[in-house]
N, C-alpha and C positions, 0 to 999 in steps of 0.2 A: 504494500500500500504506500512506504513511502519513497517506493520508486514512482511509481504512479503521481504522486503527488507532484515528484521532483519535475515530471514531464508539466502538468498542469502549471508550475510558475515556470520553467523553462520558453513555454509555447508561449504563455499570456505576457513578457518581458515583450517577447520577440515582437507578438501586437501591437502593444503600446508604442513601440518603438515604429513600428511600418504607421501606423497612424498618428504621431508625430512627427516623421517624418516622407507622409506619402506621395506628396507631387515630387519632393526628390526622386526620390526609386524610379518613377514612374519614366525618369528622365531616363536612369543607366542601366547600364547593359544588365539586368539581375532583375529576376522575377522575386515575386513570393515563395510559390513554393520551392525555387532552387534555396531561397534563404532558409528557408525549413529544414528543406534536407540537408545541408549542412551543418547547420545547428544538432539536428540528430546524429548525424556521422562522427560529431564532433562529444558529444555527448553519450553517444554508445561505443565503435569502436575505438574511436581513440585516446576517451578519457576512461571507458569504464563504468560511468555514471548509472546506468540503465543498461539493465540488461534481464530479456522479458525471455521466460520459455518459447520453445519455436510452436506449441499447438495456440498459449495463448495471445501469441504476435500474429497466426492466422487468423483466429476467431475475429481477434480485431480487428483485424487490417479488412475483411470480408465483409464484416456490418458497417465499417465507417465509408469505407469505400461506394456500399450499397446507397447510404443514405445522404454521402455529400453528392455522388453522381443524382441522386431523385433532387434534390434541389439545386443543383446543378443543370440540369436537362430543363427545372419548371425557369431558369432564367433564363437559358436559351430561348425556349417559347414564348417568352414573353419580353426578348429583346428587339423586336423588332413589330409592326402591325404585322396580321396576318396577309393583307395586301403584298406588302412589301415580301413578305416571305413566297408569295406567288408567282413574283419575277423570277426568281431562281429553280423553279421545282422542274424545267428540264435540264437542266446541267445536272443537278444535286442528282436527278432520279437517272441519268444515265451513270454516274459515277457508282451510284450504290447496283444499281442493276447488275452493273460488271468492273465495277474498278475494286470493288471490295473482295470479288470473289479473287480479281486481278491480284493484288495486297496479300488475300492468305496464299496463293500459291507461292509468290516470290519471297514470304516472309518463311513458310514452309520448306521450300526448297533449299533457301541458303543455312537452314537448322541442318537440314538432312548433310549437303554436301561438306557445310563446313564443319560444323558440330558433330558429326556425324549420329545425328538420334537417328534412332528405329521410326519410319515412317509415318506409324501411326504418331507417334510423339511429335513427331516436328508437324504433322500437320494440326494436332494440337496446339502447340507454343505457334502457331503461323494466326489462326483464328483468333486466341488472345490477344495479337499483338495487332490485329488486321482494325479494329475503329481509330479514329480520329478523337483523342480525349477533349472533350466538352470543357474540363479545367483549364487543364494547359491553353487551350485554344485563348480560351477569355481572356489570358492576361496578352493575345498577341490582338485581338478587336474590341475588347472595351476599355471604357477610358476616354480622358479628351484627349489623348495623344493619336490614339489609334482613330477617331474618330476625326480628327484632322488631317493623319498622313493619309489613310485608306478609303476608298468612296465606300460607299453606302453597302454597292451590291456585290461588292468581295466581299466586307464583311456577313453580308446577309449568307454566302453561300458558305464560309466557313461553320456559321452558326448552324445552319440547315442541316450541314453534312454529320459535323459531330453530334448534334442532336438526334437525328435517325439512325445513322450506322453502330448509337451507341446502341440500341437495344436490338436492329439485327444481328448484330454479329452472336446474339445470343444462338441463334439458327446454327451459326458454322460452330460454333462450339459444341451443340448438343451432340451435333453431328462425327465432329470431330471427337470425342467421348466417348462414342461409340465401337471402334477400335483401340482408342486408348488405353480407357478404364474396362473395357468388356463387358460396358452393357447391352441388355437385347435391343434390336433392331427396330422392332416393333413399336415399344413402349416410346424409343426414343422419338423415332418420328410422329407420332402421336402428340406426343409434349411439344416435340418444333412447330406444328400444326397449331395445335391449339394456342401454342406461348404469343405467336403472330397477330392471327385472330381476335383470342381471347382479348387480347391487351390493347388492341384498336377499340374493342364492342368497348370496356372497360373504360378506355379512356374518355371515346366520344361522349359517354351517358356521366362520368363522374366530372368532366370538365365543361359541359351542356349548365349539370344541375346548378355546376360550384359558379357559372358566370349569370346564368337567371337569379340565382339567390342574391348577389352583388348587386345586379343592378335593379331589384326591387330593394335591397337595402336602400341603394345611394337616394332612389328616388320619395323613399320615406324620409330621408336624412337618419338613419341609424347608424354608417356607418362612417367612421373617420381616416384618412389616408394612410395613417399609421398606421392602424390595424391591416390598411391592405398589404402593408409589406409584408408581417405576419403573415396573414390569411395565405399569401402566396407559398410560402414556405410550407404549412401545415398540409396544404393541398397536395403539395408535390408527395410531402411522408406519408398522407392517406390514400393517395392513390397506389400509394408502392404498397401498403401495406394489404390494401382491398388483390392488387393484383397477386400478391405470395398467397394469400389465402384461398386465391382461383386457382394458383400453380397457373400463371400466364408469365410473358418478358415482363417483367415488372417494369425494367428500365424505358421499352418503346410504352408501354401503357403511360409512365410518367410524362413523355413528353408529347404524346395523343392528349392526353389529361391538358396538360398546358396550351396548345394548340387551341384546342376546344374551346378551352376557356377565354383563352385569346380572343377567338372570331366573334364570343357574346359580349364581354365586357366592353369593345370600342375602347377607339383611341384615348377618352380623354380620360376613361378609370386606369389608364397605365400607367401613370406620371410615378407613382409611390413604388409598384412592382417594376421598373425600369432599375431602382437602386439594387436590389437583387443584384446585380452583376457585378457592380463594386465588392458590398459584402463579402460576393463569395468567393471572389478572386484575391482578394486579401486578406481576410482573418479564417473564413472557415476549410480551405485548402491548409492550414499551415498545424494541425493536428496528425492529419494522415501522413504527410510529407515529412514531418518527424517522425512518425515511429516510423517510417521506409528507412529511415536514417540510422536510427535505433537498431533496425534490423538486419540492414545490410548483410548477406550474406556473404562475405570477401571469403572466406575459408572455401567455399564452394565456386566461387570464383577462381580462385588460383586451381582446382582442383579441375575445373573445366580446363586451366590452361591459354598459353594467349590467342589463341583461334578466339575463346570467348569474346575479345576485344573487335577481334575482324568481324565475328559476325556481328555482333552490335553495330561498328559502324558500316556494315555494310548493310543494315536492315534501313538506317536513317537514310543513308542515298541512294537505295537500290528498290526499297517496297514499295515506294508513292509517287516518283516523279514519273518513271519509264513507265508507269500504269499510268499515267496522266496523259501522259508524249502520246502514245496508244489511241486514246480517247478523245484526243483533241479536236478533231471534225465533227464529232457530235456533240463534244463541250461548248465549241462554236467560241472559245476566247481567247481572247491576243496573249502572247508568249510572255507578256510581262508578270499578266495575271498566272500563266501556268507555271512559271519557275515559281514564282510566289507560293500558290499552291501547295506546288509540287516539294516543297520544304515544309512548310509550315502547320504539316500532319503531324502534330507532335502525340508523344505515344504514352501516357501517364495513369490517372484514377480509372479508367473503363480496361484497362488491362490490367492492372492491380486487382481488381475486381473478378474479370474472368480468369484470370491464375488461382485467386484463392479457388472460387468458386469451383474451377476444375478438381485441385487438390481436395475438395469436403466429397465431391462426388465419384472418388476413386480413383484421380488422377494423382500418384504419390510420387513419382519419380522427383529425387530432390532437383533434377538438373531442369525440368520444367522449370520451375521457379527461379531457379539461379538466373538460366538463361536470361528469360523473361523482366527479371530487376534490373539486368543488368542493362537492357534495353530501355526501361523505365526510368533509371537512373540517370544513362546514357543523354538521354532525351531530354529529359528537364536539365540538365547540363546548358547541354549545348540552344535548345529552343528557347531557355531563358535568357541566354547569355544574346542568343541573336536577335529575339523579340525589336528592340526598340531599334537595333541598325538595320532589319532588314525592313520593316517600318521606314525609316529614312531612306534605303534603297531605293524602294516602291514609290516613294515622294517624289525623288530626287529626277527617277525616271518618266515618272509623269511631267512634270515641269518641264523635262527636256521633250518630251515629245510635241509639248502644246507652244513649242519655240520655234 
């Protein structure tokens, strides 16, 4: 417990401090959650501080993960009007169509050949690693920084993508599971079936109810804007929870749920749910991203050997752009925006997420997970550290073009 504790003022320092000083940060090269996880790294293996069992460092890392991604996903949906979010739904829906299943094969294949896992394993660690994390992303498009280098509708299509693809990839995962873990075939597709489904019916009807209820509040006067930033949060945790209880994608339910609610409430109930984005890319990412820090597996790291380093970096330049390049005739946009893109799939909370998740349902090979962190790790590294110059890139090159 008074490890645990040590973490709770460890984290809550680090807050105070990013919110004293946040239009700094916002300016250098360093995200939030890179602050975190070195804080943790620094506090687990290098001073010793903390140091949690490896079942109870899973169970945690698996609900915190669950629950910052559902309010995570409800600020995606609710960063932008549903309108806006309609410009982009043919790029986004060609991308997921085939750029994701594009992603698990090249994140798959470079496990197999470099790493050299057993097939079914690496096509495992490929689907883990195959969404676009909805965290990491927010701290590269929201913000006024990002909101003055990047037009509207890059940002719209980053948010769109990791919003969606977070809770399909629960599909390739099941799937992938399947010869993993050696579950039956049946049952599994069954669950992929219904997980889809289930968690559209689920979202459309609980994010219908949650924006009718609102806006017969607002027009009583019962409800105050503050409460809605709440209110948005809670919605996102009930919709996850109603969905676990269906056994549906929790994750696409959460942000069907958000959508939903989106299209009822109109623009002018968003103004309070719009701060959602801030919040969560600065204080509520910076728990999870400590204990990733905390837990760091480096013993199994070396243990993988330095191949583990090649494939890492070759997951960040080899999974997302050349699946981009591919796609680009039906993506239909100019090469600025696709290099942009084609980097800025950072890989964090939504594969932390399906790693544990593998691991609870019988995937136990410690090298999944090793792998997999090291990827995670890798990522917010380097996605944090480029965040704001590639921001400036993107500027830099629009100015030159309108010259």
């Amino acid at each position: 417990m008074d490890l645990l504790h040590l973490g709770y003022a460890l984290v809550g320092v680090l807050a105070v401090l990013l919110a004293f000083w946040s239009e700094a940060i916002r300016r250098v090269p360093m995200s939030e959650p890179l602050l975190a996880l070195s804080l943790g790294v620094l506090a687990g293996p290098v001073l010793g501080l903390i140091d949690l069992r490896n079942h109870d460092a899973s169970a945690l890392m698996l609900e915190a993960s669950r629950i910052l991604l559902a309010i995570s996903l409800m600020a995606v949906a609710l960063r932008f009007q549903l309108s806006q979010y309609r410009a982009v739904i043919r790029p986004v829906a060609v991308l997921l169509a085939g750029g994701m299943a594009g992603m698990a094969v090249v994140s798959a294949g470079l496990a197999w050949l470099v790493l050299g896992l057993p097939l079914a394993l690496a096509l495992l660690l490929g689907a883990c690693l195959t969404p676009t994390d909805p965290v990491l992303a927010s701290s590269v498009v929201s913000g006024g920084p990002a909101e003055r280098q990047l037009p509207a509708r890059l940002r719209q299509f980053i948010s769109a993508e990791s919003g969606a693809n977070d809770g399909l990839a629960f599909v390739f995962v099941v799937f992938a599971l399947i010869a993993a873990a050696h579950r039956p075939a049946g049952g599994q597709i069954r669950e992929a079936v219904w997980g889809v489904l289930g968690a559209v019916l689920v979202g459309v009807i609980i994010g219908y109810a949650a924006g009718r209820a609102v806006t017969s509040a607002e027009a009583r006067e019962d409800v105050d804007q503050g409460s809605l930033l709440i209110f948005a949060v809670v919605l996102g945790v009930a919709a996850l929870g109603v969905a676990r209880l269906l056994h549906t994608d929790a994750l696409l339910a959460v942000f069907v749920t958000g959508l939903a609610y989106n299209g009822v409430i109109g623009n002018e109930s968003r103004a309070s749910e719009q701060k959602l984005d801030d919040a969560l890319t600065r204080y509520l990412v910076l728990p999870l991203f400590f204990l990733l820090g905390v837990e760091v597996p480096w013993r199994d790291w070396l243990d993988l050997g330095w191949l583990a380093g090649v494939f890492a970096v070759a997951v960040l330049l080899l999974r997302r752009l050349p699946v981009l390049v591919a796609f680009k005739p039906a993506l239909g946009l100019p090469w600025r925006d696709m290099l942009f893109l084609g980097w800025f799939g950072p890989i964090g909370v939504s594969a932390l997420f399906y790693l544990t998740y593998s691991h609870a349902n019988g995937a136990r090979d410690p090298r999944l997970w090793a792998a997999g962190s090291l990827v995670v790790a890798l990522s917010t590294l380097v996605h944090g550290v480029t965040a704001t110059l590639g921001r400036r890139w993107y500027a830099a090159r629009s100015q030159a073009s309108r010259v």
